[in-house]
C-alpha positions in Angstrom: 90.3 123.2 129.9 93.7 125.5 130.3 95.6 126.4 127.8 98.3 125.0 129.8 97.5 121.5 130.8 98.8 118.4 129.6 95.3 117.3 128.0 94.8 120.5 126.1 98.3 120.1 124.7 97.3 116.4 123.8 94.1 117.4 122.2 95.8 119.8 120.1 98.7 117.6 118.9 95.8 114.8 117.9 94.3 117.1 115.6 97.4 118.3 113.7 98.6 114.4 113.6 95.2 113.6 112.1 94.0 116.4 109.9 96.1 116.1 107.0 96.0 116.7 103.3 95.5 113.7 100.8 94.8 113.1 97.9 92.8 110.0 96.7 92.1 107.0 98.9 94.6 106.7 101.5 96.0 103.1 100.9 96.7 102.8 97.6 98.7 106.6 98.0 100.7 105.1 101.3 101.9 102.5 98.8 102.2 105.2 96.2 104.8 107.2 99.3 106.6 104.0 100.0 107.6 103.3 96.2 108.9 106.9 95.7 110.6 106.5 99.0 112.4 103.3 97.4 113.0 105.1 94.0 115.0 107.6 95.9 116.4 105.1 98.0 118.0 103.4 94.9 118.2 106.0 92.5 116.8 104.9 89.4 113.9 103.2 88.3 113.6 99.5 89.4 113.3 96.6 87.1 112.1 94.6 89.7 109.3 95.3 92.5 108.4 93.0 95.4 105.5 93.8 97.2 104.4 92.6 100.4 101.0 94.1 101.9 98.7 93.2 103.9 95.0 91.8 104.1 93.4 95.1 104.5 95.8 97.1 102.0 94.5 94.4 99.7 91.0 94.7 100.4 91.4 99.1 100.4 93.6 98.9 97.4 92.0 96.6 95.5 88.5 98.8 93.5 89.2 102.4 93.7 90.7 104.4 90.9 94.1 105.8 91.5 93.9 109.5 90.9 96.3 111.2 88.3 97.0 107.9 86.7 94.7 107.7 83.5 92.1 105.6 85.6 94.2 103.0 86.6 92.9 101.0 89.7 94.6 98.6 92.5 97.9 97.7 93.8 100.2 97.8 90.2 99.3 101.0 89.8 99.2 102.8 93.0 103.0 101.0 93.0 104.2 102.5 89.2 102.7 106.0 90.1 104.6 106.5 93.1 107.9 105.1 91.5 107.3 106.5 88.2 105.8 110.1 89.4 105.8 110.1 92.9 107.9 113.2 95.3 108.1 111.5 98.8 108.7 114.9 100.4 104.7 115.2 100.0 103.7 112.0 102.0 100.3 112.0 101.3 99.9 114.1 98.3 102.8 112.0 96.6 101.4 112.3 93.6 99.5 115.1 93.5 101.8 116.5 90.4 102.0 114.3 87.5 102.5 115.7 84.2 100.8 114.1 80.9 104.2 113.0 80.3 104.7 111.2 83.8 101.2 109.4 83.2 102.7 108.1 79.3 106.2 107.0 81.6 103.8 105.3 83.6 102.2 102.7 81.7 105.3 102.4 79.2 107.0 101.6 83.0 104.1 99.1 83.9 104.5 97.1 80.4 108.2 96.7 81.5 108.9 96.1 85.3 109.2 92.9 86.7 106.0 93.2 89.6 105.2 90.3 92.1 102.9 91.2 95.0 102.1 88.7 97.8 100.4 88.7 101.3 102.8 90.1 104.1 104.1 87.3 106.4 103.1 89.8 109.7 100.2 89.7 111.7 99.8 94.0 111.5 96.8 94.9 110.0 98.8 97.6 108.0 101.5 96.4 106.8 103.4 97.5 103.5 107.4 96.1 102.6 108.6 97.0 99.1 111.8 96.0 97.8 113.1 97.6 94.2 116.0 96.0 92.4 118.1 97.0 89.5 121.1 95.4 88.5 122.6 94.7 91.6 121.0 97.3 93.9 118.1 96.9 96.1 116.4 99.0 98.5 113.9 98.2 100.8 111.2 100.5 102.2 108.6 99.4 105.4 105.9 101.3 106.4 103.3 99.8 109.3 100.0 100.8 111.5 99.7 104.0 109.6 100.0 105.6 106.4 103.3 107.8 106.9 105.2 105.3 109.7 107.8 104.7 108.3 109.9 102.0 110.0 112.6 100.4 107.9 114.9 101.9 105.1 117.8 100.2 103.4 120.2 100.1 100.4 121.9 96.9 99.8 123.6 96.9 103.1 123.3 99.8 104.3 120.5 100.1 107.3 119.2 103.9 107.4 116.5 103.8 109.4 115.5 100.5 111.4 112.6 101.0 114.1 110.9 98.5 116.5 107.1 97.6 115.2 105.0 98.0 117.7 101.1 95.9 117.4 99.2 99.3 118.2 98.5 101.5 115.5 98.7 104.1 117.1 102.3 103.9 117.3 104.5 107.0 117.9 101.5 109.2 117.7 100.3 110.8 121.1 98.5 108.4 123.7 94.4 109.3 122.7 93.8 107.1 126.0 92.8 110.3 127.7 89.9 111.3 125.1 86.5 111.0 126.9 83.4 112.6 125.9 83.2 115.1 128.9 87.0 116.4 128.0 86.4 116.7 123.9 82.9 119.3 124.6 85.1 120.6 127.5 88.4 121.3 124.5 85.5 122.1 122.1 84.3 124.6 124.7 87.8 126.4 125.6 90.1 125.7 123.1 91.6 128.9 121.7 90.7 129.0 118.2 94.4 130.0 117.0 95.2 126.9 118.1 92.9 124.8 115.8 91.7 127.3 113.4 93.6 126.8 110.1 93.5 123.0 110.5 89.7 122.7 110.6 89.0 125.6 108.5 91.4 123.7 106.1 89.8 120.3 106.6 85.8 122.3 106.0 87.5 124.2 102.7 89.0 121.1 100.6 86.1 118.4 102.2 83.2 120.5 100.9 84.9 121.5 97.7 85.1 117.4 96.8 81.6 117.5 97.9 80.8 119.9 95.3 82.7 118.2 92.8 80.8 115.1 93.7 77.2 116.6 93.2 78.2 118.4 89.7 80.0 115.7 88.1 79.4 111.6 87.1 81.2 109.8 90.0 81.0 106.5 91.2 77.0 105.3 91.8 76.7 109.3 92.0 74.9 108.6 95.5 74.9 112.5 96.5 72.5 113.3 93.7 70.4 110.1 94.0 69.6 111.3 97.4 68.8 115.1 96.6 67.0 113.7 93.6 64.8 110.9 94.9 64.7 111.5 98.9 64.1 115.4 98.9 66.4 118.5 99.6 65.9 118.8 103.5 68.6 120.1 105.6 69.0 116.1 106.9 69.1 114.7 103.5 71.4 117.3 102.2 74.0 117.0 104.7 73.9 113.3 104.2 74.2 114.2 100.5 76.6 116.4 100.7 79.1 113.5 102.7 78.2 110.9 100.0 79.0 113.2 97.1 82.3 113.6 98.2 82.6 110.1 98.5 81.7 109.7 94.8 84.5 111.8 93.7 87.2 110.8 95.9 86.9 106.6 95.5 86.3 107.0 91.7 89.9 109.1 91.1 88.7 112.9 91.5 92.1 114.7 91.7 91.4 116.9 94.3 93.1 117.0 97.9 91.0 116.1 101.0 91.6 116.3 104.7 92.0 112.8 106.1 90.7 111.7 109.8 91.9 108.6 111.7 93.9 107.6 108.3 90.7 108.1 105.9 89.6 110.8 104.0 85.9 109.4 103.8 85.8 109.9 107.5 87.4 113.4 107.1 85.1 113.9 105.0 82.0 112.6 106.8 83.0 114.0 110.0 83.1 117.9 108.8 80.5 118.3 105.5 77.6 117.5 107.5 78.1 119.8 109.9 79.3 122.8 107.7 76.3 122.1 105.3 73.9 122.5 108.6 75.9 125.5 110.3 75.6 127.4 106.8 71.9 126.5 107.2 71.4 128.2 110.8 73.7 130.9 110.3 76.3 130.0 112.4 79.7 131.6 113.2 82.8 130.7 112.0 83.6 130.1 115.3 80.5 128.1 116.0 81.1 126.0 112.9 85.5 125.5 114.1 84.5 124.2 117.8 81.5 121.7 116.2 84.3 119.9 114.0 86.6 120.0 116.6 84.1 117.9 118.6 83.1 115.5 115.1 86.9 115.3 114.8 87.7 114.1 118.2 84.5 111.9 118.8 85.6 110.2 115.5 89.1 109.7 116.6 88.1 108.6 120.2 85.9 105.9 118.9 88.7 105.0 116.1 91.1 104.5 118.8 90.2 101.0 120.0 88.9 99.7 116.7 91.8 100.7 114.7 93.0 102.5 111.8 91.6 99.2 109.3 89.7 96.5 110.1 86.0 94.6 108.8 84.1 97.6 110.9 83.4 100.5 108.5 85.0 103.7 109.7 82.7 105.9 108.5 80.1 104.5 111.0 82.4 106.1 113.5 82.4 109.6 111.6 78.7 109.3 111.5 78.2 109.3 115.1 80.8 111.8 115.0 79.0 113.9 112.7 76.0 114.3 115.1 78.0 114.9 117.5 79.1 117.8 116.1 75.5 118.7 115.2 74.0 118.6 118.4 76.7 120.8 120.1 76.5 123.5 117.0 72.7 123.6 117.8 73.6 123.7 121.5 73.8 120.5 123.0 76.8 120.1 125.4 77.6 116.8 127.2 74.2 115.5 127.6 73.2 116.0 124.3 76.8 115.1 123.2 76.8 111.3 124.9 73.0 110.6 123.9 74.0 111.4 120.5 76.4 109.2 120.2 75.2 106.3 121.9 71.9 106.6 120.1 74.1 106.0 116.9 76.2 103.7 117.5 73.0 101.5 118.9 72.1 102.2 115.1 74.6 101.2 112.9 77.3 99.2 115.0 78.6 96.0 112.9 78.5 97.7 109.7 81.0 95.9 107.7 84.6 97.4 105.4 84.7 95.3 102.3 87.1 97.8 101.1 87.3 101.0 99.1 84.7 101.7 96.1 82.1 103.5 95.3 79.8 101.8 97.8 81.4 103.4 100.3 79.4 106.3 99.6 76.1 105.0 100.2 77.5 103.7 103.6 78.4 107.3 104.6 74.4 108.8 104.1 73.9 105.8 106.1 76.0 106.7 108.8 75.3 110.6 108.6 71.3 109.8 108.9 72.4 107.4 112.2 74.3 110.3 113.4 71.1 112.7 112.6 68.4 110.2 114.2 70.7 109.9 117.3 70.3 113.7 118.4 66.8 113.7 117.2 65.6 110.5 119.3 67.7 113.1 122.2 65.5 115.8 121.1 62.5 113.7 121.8 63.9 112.1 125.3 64.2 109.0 123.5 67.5 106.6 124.1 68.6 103.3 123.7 69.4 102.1 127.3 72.7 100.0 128.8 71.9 96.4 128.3 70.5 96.8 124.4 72.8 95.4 122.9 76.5 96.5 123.1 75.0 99.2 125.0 76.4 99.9 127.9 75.6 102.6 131.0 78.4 105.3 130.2 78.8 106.9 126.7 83.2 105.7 127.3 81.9 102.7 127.9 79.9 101.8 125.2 82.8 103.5 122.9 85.1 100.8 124.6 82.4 97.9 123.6 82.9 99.0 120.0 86.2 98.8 119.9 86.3 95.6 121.4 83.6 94.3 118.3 86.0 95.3 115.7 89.3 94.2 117.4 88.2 91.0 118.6 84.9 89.9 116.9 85.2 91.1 113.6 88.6 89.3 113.2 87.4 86.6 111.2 84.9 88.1 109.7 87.8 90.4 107.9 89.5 87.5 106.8 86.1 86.0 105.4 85.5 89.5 103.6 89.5 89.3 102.4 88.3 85.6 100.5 85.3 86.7 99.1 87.4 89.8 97.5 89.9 87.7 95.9 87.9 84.7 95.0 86.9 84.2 91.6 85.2 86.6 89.9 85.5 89.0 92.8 
């Protein structure tokens, strides 16, 4: 691919929309943005918050541990952090910086503000309104399809910012219509490493240092070392291990950054550790190690395009396959091996449900990293899952394309069943 087409330019921008810094689970710090947007918005601290999410900001929200907070978990005080703490000018990494003094404001704030959060009224999938009153001032902050979209700002009556909401998530981001298989390995293959370098460098750096983190310290279900422990140190099980680990750290309130992919930073995280912890074990390049994420990166986005930033399909399925991907073309695969890979994973693990962010998660990303593994080893052995098994089809696009259509269209009600069972009693 030239430097100068339209595609490479595309492939390029993807990358540095997805690959960004965060720091702990991704929903619960968009809400975190939002409320420091609206504390800026109204200049003071609110006496009154309304929040309107929803299902699947509810369902993310809900279990994991809001980093920087004193342990505090869920939708209050993802909310209080970001109003209390929060600097909006770093999105993402909102509150990255809070002081032991900001954490004592924080739940001295959380004794005291009026909070009410109900379901959104909107059919998005990601959907977050706040409104923040005090005295007779109120400002309003929207933020839909993805973490950082911000669409409406307000102060009393004055309209800042007031933009359409599209239904795709992918809204005002480029069009990743154009991803195939055959053009990522071609990118992966050409792309000038300038061009990519400090982004996945970045995303290998902060991912395997949370992965480290995860495997020294007590996080979560500790699913990292239960693997090394019980299932043996192989180069397999320890790049499974290594994904999981960081996993532990991050949904259990580890405050350090990640790189996120496709909105998540446990498919950031799943789509690069495995393949650095195998490059470091052949001896690969820098270089070698860059294009191999680039193609984890962009498989994982391609397939994420038609099922959606959230919904009841787990994402880091998605990174899995992604994950060997990017194995297979770091040991020398190209297309072929690329597209059997991938199919041969998704055959796998396709259906695996989201019942929200926890600890769990982690276990569901070795899962996904061993699918991704086995798919380029049944390639290995000229072994395949054929079009017709399943949701299967002839054509690696194709079968990507079936996916999507499971999680958009059939796994509709089964995220609203998921959504109940949450918030039922004793849930």
């Amino acid at each position: 691919m030239e430097r100068n087409d339209p595609l490479y330019r595309d492939f390029c921008a993807i990358l540095r929309e997805e690959l960004r810094p965060a720091m702990g689970c991704t929903e619960p710090i968009a809400l975190a943005y939002a409320d420091a947007k609206g504390r800026q918005l109204l200049g003071d601290l609110p006496e009154q918050i309304l929040v309107e999410v929803s299902g699947n900001i509810i369902k993310n929200v809900k279990s994991v541990v809001v980093p920087n907070t004193g342990g505090l978990r869920g939708i209050a005080g993802a909310v209080c952090a970001g109003v209390v703490a929060g600097d909006p000018d770093k999105e993402l990494e909102v509150i990255a910086q809070v002081s032991p003094q900001d954490r004592q404001r924080l739940h001295t704030f959380m004794e005291q503000v009026q909070l009410q959060i109900r379901p959104a009224t909107s059919e998005l999938v990601f959907d977050i309104q706040l409104t923040l009153t005090r005295g007779g001032d109120t400002a309003r902050v929207r933020i839909a399809n993805h973490h950082t979209n911000i669409v409406h700002l307000s102060r009393n009556d004055q309209i800042i910012l007031d933009l359409s909401v599209a239904e795709c998530s992918e809204d005002r981001l480029t069009d990743r219509s154009s991803l195939t298989i055959e053009r990522i390995v071609d990118f992966a293959d050409t792309v000038d490493i300038r061009d990519v370098g400090d982004l996945i460098l970045r995303q290998i750096r902060q991912n395997m240092a949370i992965a480290r983190e995860g495997l020294r310290g007590d996080w979560g279900a500790n699913i990292g070392s239960v693997i090394l422990k019980r299932q043996g140190d192989t180069l397999g099980k320890r790049a499974s291990a290594y994904a999981a680990a960081g996993s532990d750290a991050r949904m259990s309130g580890c405050e350090m950054p990640v790189v996120i992919l496709s909105g998540s930073g446990n498919q950031g995280i799943t789509a690069s550790v495995p393949v650095a912890v195998v490059a470091q074990e052949l001896g690969a390049s820098e270089e070698e190690l860059i294009r191999a994420v680039v193609v984890s990166d962009l498989v994982t986005i391609h397939q994420k395009t038609g099922i959606g930033r959230l919904s009841a399909y787990c994402g880091a399925i998605s990174a899995g396959c992604g994950a060997g991907a990017g194995i297979a073309y770091l040991r020398g695969g190209r297309v072929h091996a690329v597209a059997h890979t991938v199919v041969n994973a998704i055959a796998i693990l396709s259906g695996t449900i989201c019942d929200g962010a926890k600890p769990s998660c982690a276990a569901k990303i070795a899962a996904a990293v061993d699918a991704g593994l086995l798919g380029y080893d049944m390639y290995l052995e000229k072994q395949q899952f054929y079009g017709g098994d399943g949701i299967v089809t002839k054509g690696v696009d194709k079968t990507v394309t079936n996916v999507g259509r499971l999680a958009r269209e059939g796994m509709k009600e089964t995220d609203k069943t998921i959504l109940k069972i949450m918030l039922s009693d004793g849930c």
